[in-house]
C-alpha positions in Angstrom: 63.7 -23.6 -6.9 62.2 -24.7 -3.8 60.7 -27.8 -5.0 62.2 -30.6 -3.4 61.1 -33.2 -6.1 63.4 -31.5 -8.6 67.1 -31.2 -8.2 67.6 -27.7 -8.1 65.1 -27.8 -4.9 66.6 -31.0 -3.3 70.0 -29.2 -4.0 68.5 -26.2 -2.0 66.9 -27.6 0.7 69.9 -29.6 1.4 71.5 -26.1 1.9 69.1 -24.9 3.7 68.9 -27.5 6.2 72.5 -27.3 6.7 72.7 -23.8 7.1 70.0 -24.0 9.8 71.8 -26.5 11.6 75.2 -24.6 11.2 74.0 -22.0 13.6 73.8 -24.4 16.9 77.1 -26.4 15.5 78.8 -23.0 15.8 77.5 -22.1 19.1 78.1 -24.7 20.7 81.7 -25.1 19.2 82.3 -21.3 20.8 80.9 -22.9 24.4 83.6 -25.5 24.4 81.1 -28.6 23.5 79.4 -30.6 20.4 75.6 -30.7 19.9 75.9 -34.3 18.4 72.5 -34.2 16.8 72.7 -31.3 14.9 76.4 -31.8 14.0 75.3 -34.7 12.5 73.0 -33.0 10.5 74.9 -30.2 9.4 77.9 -32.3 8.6 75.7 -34.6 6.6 73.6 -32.1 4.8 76.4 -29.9 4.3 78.6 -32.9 2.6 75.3 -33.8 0.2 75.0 -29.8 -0.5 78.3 -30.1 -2.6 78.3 -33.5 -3.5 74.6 -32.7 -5.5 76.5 -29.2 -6.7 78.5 -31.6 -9.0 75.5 -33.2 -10.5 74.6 -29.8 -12.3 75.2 -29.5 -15.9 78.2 -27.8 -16.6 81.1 -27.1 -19.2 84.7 -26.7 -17.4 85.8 -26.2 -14.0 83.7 -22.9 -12.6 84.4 -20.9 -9.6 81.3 -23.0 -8.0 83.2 -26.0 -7.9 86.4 -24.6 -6.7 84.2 -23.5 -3.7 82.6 -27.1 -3.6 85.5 -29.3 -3.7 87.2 -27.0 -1.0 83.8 -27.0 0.9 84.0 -31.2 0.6 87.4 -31.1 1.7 86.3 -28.7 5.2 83.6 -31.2 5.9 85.5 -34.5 5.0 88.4 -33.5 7.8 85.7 -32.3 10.2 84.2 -35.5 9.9 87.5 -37.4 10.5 88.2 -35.5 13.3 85.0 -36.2 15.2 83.8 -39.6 14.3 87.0 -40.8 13.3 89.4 -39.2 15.6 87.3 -38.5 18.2 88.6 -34.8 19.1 91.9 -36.2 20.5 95.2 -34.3 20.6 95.2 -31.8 17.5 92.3 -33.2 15.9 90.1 -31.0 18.5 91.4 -27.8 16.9 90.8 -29.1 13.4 87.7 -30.3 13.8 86.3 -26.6 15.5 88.5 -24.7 12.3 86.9 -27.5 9.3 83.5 -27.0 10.9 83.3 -23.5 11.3 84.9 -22.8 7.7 82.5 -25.4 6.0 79.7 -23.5 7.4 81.4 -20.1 6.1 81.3 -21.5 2.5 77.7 -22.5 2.6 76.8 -18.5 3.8 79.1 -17.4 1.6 77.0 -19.5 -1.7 73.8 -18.2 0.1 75.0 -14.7 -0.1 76.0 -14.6 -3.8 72.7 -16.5 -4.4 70.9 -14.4 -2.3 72.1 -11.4 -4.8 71.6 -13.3 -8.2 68.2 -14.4 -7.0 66.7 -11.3 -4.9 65.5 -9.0 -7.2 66.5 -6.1 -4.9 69.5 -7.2 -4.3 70.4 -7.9 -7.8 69.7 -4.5 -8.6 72.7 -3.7 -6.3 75.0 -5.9 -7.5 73.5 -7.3 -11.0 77.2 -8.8 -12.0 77.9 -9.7 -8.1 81.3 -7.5 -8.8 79.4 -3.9 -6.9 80.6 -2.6 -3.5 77.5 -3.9 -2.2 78.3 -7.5 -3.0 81.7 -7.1 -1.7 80.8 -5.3 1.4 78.2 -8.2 2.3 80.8 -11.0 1.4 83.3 -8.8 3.3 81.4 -8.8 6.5 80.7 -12.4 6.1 84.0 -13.4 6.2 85.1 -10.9 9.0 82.1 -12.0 10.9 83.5 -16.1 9.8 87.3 -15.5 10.4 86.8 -14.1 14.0 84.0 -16.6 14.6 86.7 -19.5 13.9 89.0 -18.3 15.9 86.8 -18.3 18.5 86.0 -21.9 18.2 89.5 -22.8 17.5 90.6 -21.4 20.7 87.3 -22.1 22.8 86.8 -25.2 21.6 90.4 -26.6 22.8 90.5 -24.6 26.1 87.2 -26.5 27.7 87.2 -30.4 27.9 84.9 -31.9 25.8 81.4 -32.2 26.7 78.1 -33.4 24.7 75.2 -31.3 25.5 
């Protein structure tokens, strides 16, 4: 899984490394500013995560790439509105919301791979349809929909500034 010469571990690392760069993204969306490094990463990463997700054998449309092609969407507007809108007027606010929600989709994936792959956690939640799974996705996106707006509103009241 972990291999990053196969696809399953490219996939995975690619998630990973977007995930990790989420966490600064976010912070320093809630402190008003950009971290242009990492939000090129994460932006980046996070686009490749989904676009590889497609590249899985499959039969039919599964609830994985409903998530995907919704995650693609997040990420393709949050990219507009930095690099090709530069933050002005509106775009600001859309670009904190898109950023913040793409990196909610890629915890949320983690979460519900976390309990399908975790032996522990599997025996909580074995068909990911438990309390246990639903409380953790719950608190996710509490923890998500507050930090968004958050950013939404942070990000808009401060002028912008590159740290």
């Amino acid at each position: 899984m972990f291999d990053p010469t196969t696809f399953v571990g490219f996939h995975t690392w690619l998630s990973l490394i977007a995930i990790v760069a989420g966490f600064p993204v976010t912070l320093g969306l809630l402190h008003g500013h950009t971290r242009p490094g990492w939000t090129g990463v994460f932006l980046s990463t996070a686009f490749a995560t989904s676009a590889t997700g497609f590249g899985f054998p499959f039969n039919g449309v599964l609830p994985s790439h409903v998530v995907g092609a919704i995650h693609l969407v997040f990420v393709v507007i949050a990219g507009f509105a930095l690099y090709g809108r530069r933050l002005e007027g509106g775009w600001r606010r859309a670009y904190a919301i898109t950023a913040v929600l793409s990196f909610y989709l890629l915890i949320f994936v983690l979460v519900a791979q976390l309990f399908g792959k975790v032996p522990a956690l599997h025996a909580l939640a074995p068909t990911q349809s438990e309390p246990p799974f639903g409380i953790a996705q719950g608190i996710v996106l509490v923890v998500f929909a507050l930090l968004t707006w958050k950013a939404a509103r942070g990000f808009v009241a401060t002028p912008h500034r590159v740290a």
